[in-house]
C-alpha positions in Angstrom: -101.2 60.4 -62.4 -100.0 62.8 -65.3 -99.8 60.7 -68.7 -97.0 60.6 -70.5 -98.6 62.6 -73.4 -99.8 65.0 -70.2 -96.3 65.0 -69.4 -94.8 68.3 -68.8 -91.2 67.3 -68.9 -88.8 68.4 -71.3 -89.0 65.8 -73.8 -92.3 66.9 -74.8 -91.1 69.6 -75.9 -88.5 68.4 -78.3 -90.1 65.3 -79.2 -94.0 65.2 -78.1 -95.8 62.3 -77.8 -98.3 62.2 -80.4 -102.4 61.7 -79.1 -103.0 60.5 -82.6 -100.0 58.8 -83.4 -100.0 54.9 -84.3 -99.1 52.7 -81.5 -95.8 51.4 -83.7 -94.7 55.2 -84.2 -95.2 56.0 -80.4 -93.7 52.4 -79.5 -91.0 53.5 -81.8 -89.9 56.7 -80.1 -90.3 55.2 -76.5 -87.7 52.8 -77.9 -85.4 55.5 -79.4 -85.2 57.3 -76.0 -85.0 54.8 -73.6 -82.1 53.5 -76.1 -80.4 57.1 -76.2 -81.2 57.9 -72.1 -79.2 54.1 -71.1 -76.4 55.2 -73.8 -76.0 59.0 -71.8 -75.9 57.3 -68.7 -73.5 54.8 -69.2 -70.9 57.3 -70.8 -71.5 60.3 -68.0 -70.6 57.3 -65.3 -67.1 56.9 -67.0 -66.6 60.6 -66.7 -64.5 61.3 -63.9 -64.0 64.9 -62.4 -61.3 65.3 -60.1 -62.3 67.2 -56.9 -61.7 67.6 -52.8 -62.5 65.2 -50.7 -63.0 62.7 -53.7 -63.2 62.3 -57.2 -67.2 62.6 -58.3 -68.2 61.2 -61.6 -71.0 62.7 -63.8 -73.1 59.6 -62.9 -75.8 61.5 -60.2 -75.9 64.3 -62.4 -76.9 62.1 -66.0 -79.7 60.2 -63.3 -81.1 63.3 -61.6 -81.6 65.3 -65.4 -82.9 61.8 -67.2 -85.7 62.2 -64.5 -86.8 65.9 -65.0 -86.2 65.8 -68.6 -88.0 62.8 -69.5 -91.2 62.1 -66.6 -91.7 59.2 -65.0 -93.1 56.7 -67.4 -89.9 57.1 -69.6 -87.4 58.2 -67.0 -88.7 55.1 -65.0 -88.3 52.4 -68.1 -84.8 53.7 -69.1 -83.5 53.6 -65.5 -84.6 49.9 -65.2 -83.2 49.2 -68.7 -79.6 50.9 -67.7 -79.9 48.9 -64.0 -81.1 45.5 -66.3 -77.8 46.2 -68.4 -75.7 46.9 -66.0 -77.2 43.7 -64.2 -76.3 41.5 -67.1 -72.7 42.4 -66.9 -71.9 45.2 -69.2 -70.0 48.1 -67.8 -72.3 50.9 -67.9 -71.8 51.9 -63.9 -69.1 53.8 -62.9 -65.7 52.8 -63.5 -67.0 50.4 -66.0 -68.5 48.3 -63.5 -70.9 45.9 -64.4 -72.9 42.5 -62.9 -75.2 40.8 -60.0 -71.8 42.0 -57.6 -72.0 45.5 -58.5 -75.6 45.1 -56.9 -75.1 43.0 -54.0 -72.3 45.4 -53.2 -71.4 48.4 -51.1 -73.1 50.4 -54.4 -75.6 48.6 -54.4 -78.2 50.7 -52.4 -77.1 54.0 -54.5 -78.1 51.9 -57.5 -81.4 51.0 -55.8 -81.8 54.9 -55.0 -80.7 55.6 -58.5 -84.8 54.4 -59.7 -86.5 56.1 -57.0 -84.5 59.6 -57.6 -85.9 59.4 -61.5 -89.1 57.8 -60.5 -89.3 60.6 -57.8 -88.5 63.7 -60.1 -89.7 62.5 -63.1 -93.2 62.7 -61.5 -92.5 66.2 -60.1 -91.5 67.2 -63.7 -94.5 65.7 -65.2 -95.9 68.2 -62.9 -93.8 71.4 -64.5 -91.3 71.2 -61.7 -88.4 71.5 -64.7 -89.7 74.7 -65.8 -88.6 77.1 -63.3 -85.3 77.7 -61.2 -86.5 77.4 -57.6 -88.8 73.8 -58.0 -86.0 72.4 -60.7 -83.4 72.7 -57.6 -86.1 71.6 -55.0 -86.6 68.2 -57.3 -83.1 68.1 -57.8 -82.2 67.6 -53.9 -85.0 65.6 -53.2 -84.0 63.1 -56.2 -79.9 63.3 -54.3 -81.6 62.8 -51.0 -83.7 59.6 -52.1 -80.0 58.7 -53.5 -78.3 58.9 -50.1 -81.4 57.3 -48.2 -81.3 54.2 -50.3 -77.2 54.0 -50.2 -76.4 55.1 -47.0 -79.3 52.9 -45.6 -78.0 49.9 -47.4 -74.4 50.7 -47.0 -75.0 50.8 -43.3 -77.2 47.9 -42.9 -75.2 45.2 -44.9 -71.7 46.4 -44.9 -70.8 48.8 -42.4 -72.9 49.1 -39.2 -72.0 52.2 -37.7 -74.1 55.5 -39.0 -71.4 57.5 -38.1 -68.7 55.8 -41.0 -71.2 55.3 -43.4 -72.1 58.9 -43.2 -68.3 59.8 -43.3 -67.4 57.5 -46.2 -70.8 57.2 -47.6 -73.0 60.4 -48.3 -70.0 63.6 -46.8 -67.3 63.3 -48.9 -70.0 63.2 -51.9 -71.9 66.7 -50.6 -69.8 69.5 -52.5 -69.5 67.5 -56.1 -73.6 66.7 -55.8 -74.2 70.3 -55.2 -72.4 71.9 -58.2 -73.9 68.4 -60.1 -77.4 69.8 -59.4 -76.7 73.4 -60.3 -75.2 72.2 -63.3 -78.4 70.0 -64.0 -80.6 73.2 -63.3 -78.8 75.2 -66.0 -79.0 72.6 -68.8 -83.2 72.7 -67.9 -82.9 76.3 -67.9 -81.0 76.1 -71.1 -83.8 73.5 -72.8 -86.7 75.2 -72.0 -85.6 78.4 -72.5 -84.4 77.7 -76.6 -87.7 76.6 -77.4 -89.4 80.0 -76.0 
């Protein structure tokens, strides 16, 4: 497995990981950006953006570009600390949502898909899979479909019973808002590794 100082996501690129540096500076800097990657998540799942059939919030869209920006090591540890926070009640899931409820819930399985989408593309962009247009997409949907697996799959299992509603009220209504979400995503890569050129 790619390193993180072999990492090829974005991060590297604005803030490398330093072969030489001391293990308090590079402790240091993990710390910074897991702190600063729990922060962006928990304010993009309070953004709400009206839309047909249902309102989507930014919440898919901060997951899926934590992963490709930051690789897996780091995407990994700040998506455990935002589902640990969230887990010890503070209100960093949508709609403020926080505690053990939010994750026993209906939700709960998206949450559960929320670590595998970042640990999924963060290891494709330790791989490059950030840098160009058609393999940022490609990482993109198969982060959003490890989302719907885990969700849908719960949802249905626990909750629901019937493939057919938890497809209707679980993973359709969300299809349009995650599309433009992931082509939004692949222009702010575009847009990162591109002002660095």
């Amino acid at each position: 497995m790619t390193s993180i100082n072999g990492s090829q996501a974005l991060v590297q690129r604005y803030w490398p990981a330093r072969q030489q540096a001391g293990m308090g500076s590079g402790a240091l800097r993990a710390l910074a950006l897991i702190a600063f990657g729990s922060l962006f998540l928990a304010v993009m799942a309070q953004i709400k953006v009206p839309m047909w059939p249902v309102p989507i919030t930014l919440q898919t869209f901060a997951i899926l570009l934590l992963g490709l920006t930051y690789g897996f090591r780091l995407g990994t540890a700040t998506i455990l600390a935002h589902v640990a926070q969230g887990a010890l009640g503070l209100p960093v899931f949508a709609g403020g949502a926080g505690g053990i409820a939010v994750l026993m819930g209906p939700t709960g399985g998206y949450i559960a898909g929320f670590v595998l989408a970042v640990m999924l593309t963060g290891w494709l962009a330790d791989r490059g899979w950030s840098r160009r247009i058609l393999p940022a997409i490609a990482a993109l949907v198969i982060g959003n479909l490890a989302i719907y697996a885990l969700g849908a799959g719960y949802l249905n299992t626990v909750f629901l019973g019937d493939w057919q509603k938890t497809l209707a009220v679980g993973v359709l209504p969300f299809l349009l808002g995650d599309a433009l979400k992931i082509g939004l995503a692949v222009s702010v890569l575009q847009l990162g590794w591109r002002r660095r050129n």
